[in-house]
C-alpha positions in Angstrom: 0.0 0.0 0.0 1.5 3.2 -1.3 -0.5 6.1 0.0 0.1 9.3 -1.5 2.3 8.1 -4.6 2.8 10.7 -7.1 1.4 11.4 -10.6 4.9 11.5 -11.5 5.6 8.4 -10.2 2.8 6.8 -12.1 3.6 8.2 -15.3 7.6 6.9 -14.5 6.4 3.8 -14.4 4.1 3.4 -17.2 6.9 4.8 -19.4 9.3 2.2 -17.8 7.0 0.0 -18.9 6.5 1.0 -22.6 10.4 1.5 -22.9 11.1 -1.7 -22.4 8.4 -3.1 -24.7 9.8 -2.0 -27.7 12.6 -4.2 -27.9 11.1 -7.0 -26.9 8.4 -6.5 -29.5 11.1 -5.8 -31.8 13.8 -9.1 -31.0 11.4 -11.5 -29.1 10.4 -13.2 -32.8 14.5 -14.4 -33.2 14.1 -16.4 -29.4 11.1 -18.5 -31.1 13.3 -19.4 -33.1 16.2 -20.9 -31.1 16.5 -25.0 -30.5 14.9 -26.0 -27.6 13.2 -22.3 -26.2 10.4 -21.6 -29.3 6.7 -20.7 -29.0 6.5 -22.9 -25.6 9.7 -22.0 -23.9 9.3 -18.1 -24.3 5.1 -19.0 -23.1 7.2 -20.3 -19.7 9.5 -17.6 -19.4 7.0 -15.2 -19.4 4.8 -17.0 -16.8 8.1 -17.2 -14.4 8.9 -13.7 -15.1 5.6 -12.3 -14.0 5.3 -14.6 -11.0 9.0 -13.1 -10.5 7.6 -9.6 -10.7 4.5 -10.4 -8.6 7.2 -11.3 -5.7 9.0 -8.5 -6.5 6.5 -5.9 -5.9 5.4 -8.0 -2.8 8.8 -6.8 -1.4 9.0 -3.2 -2.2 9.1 -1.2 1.0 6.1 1.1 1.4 8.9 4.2 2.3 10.9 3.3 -1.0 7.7 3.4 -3.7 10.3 4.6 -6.3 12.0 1.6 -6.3 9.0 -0.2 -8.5 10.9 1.5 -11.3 13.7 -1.1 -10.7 10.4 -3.6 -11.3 9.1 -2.5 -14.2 11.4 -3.2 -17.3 10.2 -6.8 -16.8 6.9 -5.7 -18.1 8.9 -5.8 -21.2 9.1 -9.5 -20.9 5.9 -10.9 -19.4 3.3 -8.4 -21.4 5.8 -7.6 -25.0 7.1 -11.4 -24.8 3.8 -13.4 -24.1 1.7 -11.3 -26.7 3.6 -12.1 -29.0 4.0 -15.4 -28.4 0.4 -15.8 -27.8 -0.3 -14.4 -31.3 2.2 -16.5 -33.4 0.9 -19.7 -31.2 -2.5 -18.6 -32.1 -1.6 -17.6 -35.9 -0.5 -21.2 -36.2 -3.4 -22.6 -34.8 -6.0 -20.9 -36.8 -7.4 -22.7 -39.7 -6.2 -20.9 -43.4 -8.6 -17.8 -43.8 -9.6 -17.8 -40.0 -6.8 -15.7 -38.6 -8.7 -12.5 -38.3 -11.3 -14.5 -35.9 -8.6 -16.4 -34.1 -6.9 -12.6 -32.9 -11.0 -11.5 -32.1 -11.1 -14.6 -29.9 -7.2 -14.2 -28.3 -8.2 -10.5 -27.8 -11.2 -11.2 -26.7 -10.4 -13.1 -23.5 -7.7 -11.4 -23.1 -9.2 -8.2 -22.9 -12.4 -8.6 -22.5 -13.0 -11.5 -20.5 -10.2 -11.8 -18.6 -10.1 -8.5 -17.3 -13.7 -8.0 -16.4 -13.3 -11.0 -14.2 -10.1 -9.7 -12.8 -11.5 -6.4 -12.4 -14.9 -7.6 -10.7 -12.5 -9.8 -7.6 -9.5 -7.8 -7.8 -11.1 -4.7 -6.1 -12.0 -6.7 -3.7 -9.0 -8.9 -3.0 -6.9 -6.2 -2.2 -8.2 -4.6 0.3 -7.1 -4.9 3.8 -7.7 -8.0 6.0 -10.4 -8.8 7.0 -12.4 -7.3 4.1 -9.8 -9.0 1.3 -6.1 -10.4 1.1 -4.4 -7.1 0.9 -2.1 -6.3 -2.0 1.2 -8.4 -0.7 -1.4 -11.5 -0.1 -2.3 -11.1 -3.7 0.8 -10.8 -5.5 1.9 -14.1 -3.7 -1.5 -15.7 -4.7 -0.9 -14.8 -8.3 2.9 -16.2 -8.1 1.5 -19.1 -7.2 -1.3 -19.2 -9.7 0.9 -18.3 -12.5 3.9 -21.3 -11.6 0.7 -23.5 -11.2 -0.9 -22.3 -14.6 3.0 -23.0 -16.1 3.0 -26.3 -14.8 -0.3 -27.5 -16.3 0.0 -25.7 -19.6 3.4 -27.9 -19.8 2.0 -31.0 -18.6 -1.2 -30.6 -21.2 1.3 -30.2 -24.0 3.3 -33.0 -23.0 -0.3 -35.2 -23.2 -1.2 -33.7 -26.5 2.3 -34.8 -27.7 2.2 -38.4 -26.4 -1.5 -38.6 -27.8 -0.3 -37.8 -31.4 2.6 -39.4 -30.9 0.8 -42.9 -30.6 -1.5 -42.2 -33.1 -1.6 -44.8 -36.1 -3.0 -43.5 -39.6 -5.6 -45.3 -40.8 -5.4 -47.9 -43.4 -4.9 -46.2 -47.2 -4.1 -42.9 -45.3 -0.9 -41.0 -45.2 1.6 -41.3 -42.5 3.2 -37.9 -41.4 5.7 -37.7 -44.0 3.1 -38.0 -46.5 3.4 -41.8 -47.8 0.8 -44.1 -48.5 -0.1 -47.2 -45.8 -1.4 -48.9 -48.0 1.2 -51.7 -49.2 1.5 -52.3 -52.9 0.0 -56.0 -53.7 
């Protein structure tokens, strides 16, 4: 809780923020594209680095609110990072000629649906025990929720992998380089 923080201090941060976007928008496509970190690995980064920065702000003495500016270039990584990420995973899931509608639907629970549910416990959350959690109670909840979130997002692509992995093309179909399974007679 950092009563009486300044306009200044606001706008600070919000630039911090932005600053550090830009190169991340800018560079984060090259790190999809390094063995072994891709679409997934940068996905994980960015849920580590916000549950990182949720712990972070947790710690920030209330006499010291400047020092959130110390915080804030990791905004580069978990908002610049994951949308971008988020919208190549979900330009490569979209059927050919749906890709408009798949960045509506991204956007849309994103934006949308995501933050009026945030916004309608949020409020509530943070104030001060009894009423709610208070802020540091939160930012530890969401640290938790987003290593948790990371953990099941990696085990549910490690099913969907085993699941295609065992999968057997029917007879007369193509296997996944494209050959017949039918044997010639």
């Amino acid at each position: 809780d950092f009563v009486g923080t300044t306009k200044l201090l606001l706008g600070s941060s919000i630039a911090m923020m932005c600053v550090f976007e830009v190169p991340v928008f800018k560079y984060v496509r090259h790190v999809f594209q390094y063995p072994g970190v891709g679409l997934n690995g940068v996905i994980c980064l960015c849920y580590f680095f916000l549950a990182l920065r949720c712990c972070l702000y947790m710690l920030l003495p209330a006499k010291h609110p400047w020092l959130v500016l110390l915080i804030e270039p990791l905004h580069g990584i978990t908002f610049a990072a994951m949308w971008s990420a988020t919208m190549e995973y979900g330009s490569q899931l979209a059927p050919p000629g749906t890709l408009a509608r798949m960045v509506a639907l991204i956007n849309g629970i994103y934006y949308q649906a995501a933050m009026a549910f945030s916004g309608i416990l949020w409020g509530r959350l943070v104030e001060r025990p009894p009423q709610g959690l208070g802020f540091n109670h939160c930012f530890l909840l969401d640290a938790g929720a987003m290593l948790v979130w990371c953990l099941v997002w990696q085990l549910g692509l490690r099913a969907v992998a085993r699941r295609r992995s065992r999968r057997r093309p029917f007879h007369g179909m193509a296997d996944a380089d494209g050959h017949s399974t039918v044997e010639p007679q």
